[in-house]
Structures are given as structure tokens and as C-alpha cells.
N, C-alpha and C positions, 0 to 999 in steps of 0.2 A: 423660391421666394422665402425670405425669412420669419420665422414667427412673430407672430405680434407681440409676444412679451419673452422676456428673458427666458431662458431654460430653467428649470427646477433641477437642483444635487443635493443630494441627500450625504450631508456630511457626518460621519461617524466620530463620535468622542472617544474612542481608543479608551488605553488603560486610565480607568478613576484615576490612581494615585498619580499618576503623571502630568504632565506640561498639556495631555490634549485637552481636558474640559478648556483651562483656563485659556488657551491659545484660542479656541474656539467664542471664549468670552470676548477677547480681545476684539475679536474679527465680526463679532456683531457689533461690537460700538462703534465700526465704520461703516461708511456707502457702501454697498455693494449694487451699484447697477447692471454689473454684465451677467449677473443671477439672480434667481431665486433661492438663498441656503436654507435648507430644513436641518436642524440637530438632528441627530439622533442618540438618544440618550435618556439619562433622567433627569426630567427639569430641577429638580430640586437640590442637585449636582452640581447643577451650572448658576443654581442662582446663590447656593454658597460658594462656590468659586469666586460670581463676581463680583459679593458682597467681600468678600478678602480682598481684591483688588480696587475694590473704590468704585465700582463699574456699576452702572444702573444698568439690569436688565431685567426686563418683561419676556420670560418663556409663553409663548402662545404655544397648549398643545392643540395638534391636530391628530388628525385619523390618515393615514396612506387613501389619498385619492382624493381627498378633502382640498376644496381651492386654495392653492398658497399665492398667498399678492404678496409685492413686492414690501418687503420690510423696512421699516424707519433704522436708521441706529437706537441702540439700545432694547430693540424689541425682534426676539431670536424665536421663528416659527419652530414646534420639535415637535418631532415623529417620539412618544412618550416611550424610553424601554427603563423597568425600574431594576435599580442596583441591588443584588440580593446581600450585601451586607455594607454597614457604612463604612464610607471609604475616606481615609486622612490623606494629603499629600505627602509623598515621597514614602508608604507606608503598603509594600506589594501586600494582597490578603487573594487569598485561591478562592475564596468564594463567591470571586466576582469575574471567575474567568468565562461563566456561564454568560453571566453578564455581557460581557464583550463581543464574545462569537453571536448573542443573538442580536447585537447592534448590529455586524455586517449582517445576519440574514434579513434582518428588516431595511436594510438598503437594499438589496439585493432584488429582495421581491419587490419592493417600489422601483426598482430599474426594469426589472424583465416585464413587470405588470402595467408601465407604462407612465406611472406614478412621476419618476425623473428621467431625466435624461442622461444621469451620468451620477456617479458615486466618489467623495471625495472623501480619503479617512486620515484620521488624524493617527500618530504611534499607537500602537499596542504593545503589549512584555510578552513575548514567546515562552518565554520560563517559567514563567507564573500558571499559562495557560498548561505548559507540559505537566506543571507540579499537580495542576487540577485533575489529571488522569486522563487531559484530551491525547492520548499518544500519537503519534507523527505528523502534527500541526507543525510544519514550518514556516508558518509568515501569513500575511495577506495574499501573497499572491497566489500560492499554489490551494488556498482556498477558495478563490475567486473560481480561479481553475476548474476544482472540483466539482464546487456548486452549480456551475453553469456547465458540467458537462461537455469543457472543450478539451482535446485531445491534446493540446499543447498553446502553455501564452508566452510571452516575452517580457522580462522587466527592460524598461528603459528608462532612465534617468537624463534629463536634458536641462540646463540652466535655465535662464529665465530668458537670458538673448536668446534662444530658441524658439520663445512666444512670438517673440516678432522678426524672426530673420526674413520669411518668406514676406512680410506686407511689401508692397511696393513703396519705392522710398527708402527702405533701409537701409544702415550704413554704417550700422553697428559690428564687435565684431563676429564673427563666425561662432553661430553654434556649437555648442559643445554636448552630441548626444552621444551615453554609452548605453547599449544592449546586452543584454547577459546570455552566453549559452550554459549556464548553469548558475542557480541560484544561492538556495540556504544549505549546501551541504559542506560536511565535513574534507577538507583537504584534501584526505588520504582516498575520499570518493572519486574526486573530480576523474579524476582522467578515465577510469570504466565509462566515465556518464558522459564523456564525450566521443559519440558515435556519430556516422555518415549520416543518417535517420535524422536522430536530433540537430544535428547542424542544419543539414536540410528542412527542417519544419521550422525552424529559429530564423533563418535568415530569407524561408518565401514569408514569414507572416511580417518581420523586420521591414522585407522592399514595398508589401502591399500596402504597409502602413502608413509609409515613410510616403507613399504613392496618392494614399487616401487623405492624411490628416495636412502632411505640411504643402502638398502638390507639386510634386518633387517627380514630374516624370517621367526617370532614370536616375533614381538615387544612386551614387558612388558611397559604399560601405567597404570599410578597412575592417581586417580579421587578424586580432593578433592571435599569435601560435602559442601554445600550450608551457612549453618549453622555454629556457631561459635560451635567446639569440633564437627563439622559433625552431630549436631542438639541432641548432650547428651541423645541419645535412647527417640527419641521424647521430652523430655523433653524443647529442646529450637530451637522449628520447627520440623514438621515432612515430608519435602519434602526428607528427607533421605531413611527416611520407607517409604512411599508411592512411589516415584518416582524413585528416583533414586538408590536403590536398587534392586528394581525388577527389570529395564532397565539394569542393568550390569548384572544381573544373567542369563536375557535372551541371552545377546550379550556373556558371557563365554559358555553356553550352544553350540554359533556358534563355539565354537574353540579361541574368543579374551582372553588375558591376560590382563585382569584388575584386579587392585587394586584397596578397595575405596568401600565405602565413605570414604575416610580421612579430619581427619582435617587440614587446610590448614595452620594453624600458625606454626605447628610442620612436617608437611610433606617435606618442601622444608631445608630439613637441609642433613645434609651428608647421616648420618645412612639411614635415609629411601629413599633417591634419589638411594643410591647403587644397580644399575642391572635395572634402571627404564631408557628406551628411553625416555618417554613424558610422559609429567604432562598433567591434561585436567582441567583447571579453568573454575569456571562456570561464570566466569565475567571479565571483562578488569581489574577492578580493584584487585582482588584477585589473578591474577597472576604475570601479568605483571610488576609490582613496584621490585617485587625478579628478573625477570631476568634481567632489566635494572640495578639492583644494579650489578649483578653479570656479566653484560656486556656492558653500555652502552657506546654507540660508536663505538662498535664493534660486533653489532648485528643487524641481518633483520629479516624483516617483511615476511612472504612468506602465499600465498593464495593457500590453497589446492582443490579441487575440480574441477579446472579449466581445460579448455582443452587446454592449454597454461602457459608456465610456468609465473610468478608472482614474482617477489619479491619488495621488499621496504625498505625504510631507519625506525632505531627504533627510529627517535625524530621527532618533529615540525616543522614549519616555524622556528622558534628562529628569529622573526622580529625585535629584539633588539641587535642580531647579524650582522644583515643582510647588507651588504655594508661595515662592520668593517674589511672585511679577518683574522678575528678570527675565522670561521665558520671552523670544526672539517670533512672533507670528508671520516674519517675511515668508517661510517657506510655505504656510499654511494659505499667505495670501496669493503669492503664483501657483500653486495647486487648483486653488478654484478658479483663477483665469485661467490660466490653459484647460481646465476642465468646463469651462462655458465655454470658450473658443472652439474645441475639438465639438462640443455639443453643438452649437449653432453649423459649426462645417456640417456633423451629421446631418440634421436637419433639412 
């Protein structure tokens, strides 16, 4: 049965100086009926941002656990975290990377504590946070990660026809979902960090999910290969043959439907996407460029593994945006739909 009132998500404002407050501004002056959005942030942040954009907004704080009713436009419930120094748009300053990281932990523990049902964040600047001396912060996810003490998650990135491929009725065209077997690392990493282990944990949490969230099941997942041509029968790399080959024969053996190794410059085209839920790239870069082309703006970020739902916006700070109100909240608004939707499925 479904709940009586929309889910509660506790949305994160990312970096001050960036596109997230004001994006977040934006996204209170409309309806949101498929949620309840809590900020989190500092109200006094958000109501200079949307006193610069022309935007009337009423921050209501509350306390984590405090009843959130469903908000009017223009009136933005916040979970209060204050900025440790004052922040200009398009103007990074390290003293507020503290700031940041305890925006996600106060999401975090309103997720695991019961508080929401799911966590929806707006960019943050990785560099800023490195410069503050958090050493080996790479990103939201492998945060999440940490914090919640799961052994391994999944980023996936999926367009916005992805929200409604599965409703009945539909007839749109085919989703477009890509999964990462590696994340924020450097280049010259990837290929050590692609082992049988990790592929194996990547693509059983990829099928459950695919299994759980969109009801998909016997999801069909395509695996491009590492290698340029999927490494030309060893001829240009052999992590084909040796790795990742055997790691999908064992995982088909469990009953998974993969494709692959495929090569990745021809795999993301019509012909071969047809009947495939998910792509699985072995790198940030090898995936992600094709579904931003094929969506950006109108695609999240979503963290699989998690004991709490996850999603996120698919671009940056955009700090050269930031104070202009040219800043684009399409991606910010499909984030918190499919992050109510995935919540209600919970539910």
C-alpha cells in the first residue's frame, strides 16, 4: 500500500559559490507534489540567492525528524547547516568545504534515521574540498559509500525517458542507462582497478537493481571492453581475455544477461542499444560523454548500492553561471522525480 503522503528527500545545496543554492531556489517556486523537499543548507544562503533572482522565498527551518508538510511554492522547508564563511557566487573559498561535507552528513543521518526516504544533492567542487585538506575525497559517491559502510555502489546515470520507460503505456523512446565499473580515478588507474572481484560486485548490485527499482525481471546489460575494438583479440590489450571475459562468463553462469566485451565506439548506437536496459562502462569517461550528449540536462545521477535512495544532478558547479539566473534546474527537477519514484517503489 502506498503512503499517505508523498516521501520526504532531503536535498543538499552543494557548493555555496555555485549554480546549487540558486538551482535549489528555482525548484521551490514550483509545485512539487511527488515530494516533500527539505534544503539543506543555510537558509540565509538561499534567501540571498533568491532575493538576486527576483524569487520570493520563505525558508522554514526545521529540526531532522520535525513534521515536514507538503510546501506551497515559494516556501522552502530547511534542515538549517550554517556556512562557515560568506560565500559570493562564482568565488570557490576552502573554508566552506567543511560546510559541504556536513550538508551530506546531515542528509545522511536523516536517511538512515528514518527522517527521509531518499537524498537528492545538488554539485559540489571536489578541488575546493581537496584544497581544504579533506585528502582522498573523490566525489559524492564514494562518500556515500563510506559513510554507510557498503563494501561497493554503482554510479548510474540514466535520462529522464528512463523515469517512465517501464509505466505501462509507454512509447517513448528507449532508455538510455549507463553504469560505471569505475569512477573518479585517474586514467593511467583504470585498468589495475578493473578486476574479476570488482566487475563481479558492479554488475550483481547493477542486475538487483535494475530488478528492484525499474521491474525489469531479467534485465539485458551490454559491457563495453576496456580497450579500443574491446582490445582486437588481445592484439591491442588483453584485459579482455584475461578479465573481463571470464568475470561475465561466471556471472551468465549465475543466470545474469550480459553482453560484451564490446567495443564502446560502436556499442552506444541504435542497432546494438535495441533490447539492452544498461550499458556498464569501465570508466567515467567512456560512458558518460554519450549519455550527456543524449541527455544533458535532463538526466541524474543515481547511486545504487545504497541503503537509501540517492540521486543527483548530471552537471557541475557551472561557477561561471552562478548568480547570472541562467542556471538550467531541468536536471535538478528529474533528480527529485525519480528520486520520489524509486522512493514510493521502496516503500
Amino acid at each position: 500500500m502506498a503512503p499517505a503522503e508523498p516521501p520526504v528527500l532531503a536535498l543538499t545545496t552543494g557548493e555555496p559559490a555555485g549554480i546549487g543554492p540558486e538551482l535549489v531556489v528555482m525548484l521551490a517556486a514550483q509545485s512539487r507534489p511527488a515530494a516533500r523537499v527539505v534544503a539543506v543548507g543555510d537558509p540565509g544562503l538561499l534567501a540571498e540567492r533568491a532575493a538576486g533572482l527576483g524569487i520570493a522565498l520563505e525558508p522554514l527551518e526545521l529540526a531532522p525528524g520535525q513534521a515536514v508538510s507538503e510546501a506551497a511554492p515559494g516556501r522552502l522547508p530547511v534542515w538549517p547547516v550554517a556556512l562557515r564563511a560568506p560565500s559570493r557566487p562564482g568565488q570557490l573559498d576552502a573554508a566552506n568545504a567543511a560546510y559541504v561535507l556536513e550538508t551530506l552528513d546531515v542528509a545522511i543521518a536523516a536517511c538512515r534515521a528514518g527522517h527521509a526516504a531518499g537524498m537528492v544533492t545538488a554539485p559540489l567542487h571536489k578541488g575546493v574540498i581537496l584544497d581544504a585538506g579533506h585528502a582522498g575525497f573523490t566525489g559524492h559517491t564514494e562518500y556515500l559509500r563510506d559513510a554507510c559502510g557498503v563494501e561497493e555502489v554503482v554510479m548510474m546515470l540514466a535520462t529522464d525517458l528512463a523515469l517512465h520507460a517501464t509505466r505501462p503505456g509507454w512509447r517513448g523512446s528507449p532508455a538510455l542507462r549507463v553504469a560505471l565499473a569505475t569512477t573518479h580515478l585517474p586514467l593511467r588507474e583504470v585498468a589495475d582497478a578493473i578486476t574479476a572481484g570488482r566487475l563481479s560486485r558492479v554488475l550483481r548490485i547493477l542486475d538487483a537493481e535494475l530488478k528492484h527499482w525499474y521491474g525489469l525481471p531479467a534485465p539485458r546489460i551490454a559491457v563495453c571492453g576496456l580497450n579500443p575494438h574491446a582490445g582486437e583479440g588481445g592484439h591491442l590489450g588483453r584485459e579482455e581475455l584475461e578479465v573481463i571475459e571470464p568475470a561475465l562468463a561466471a556471472l551468465r553462469a549465475e543466470g545474469l544477461r550480459l553482453d560484451g566485451p564490446l567495443p564502446a565506439d560502436t556499442l552506444f548506437t541504435p542497432r546494438h542499444l535495441e533490447g539492452v536496459d544498461a550499458v556498464l562502462a569501465m570508466y567515467h569517461d567512456q560512458g558518460l560523454p554519450v549519455l550527456k550528449y543524449a541527455g544533458f540536462g535532463s538526466a541524474a545521477n543515481i547511486t545504487l548500492g545504497l541503503p537509501f535512495v540517492r540521486t543527483s544532478v548530471d552537471h557541475g558547479t557551472a561557477l561561471d553561471l552562478a548568480g547570472t539566473g541562467r542556471a538550467d534546474p531541468g536536471s535538478l527537477r528529474v533528480a527529485v522525480a525519480l528520486a520520489a519514484e524509486m522512493a514510493w517503489r521502496r516503500s
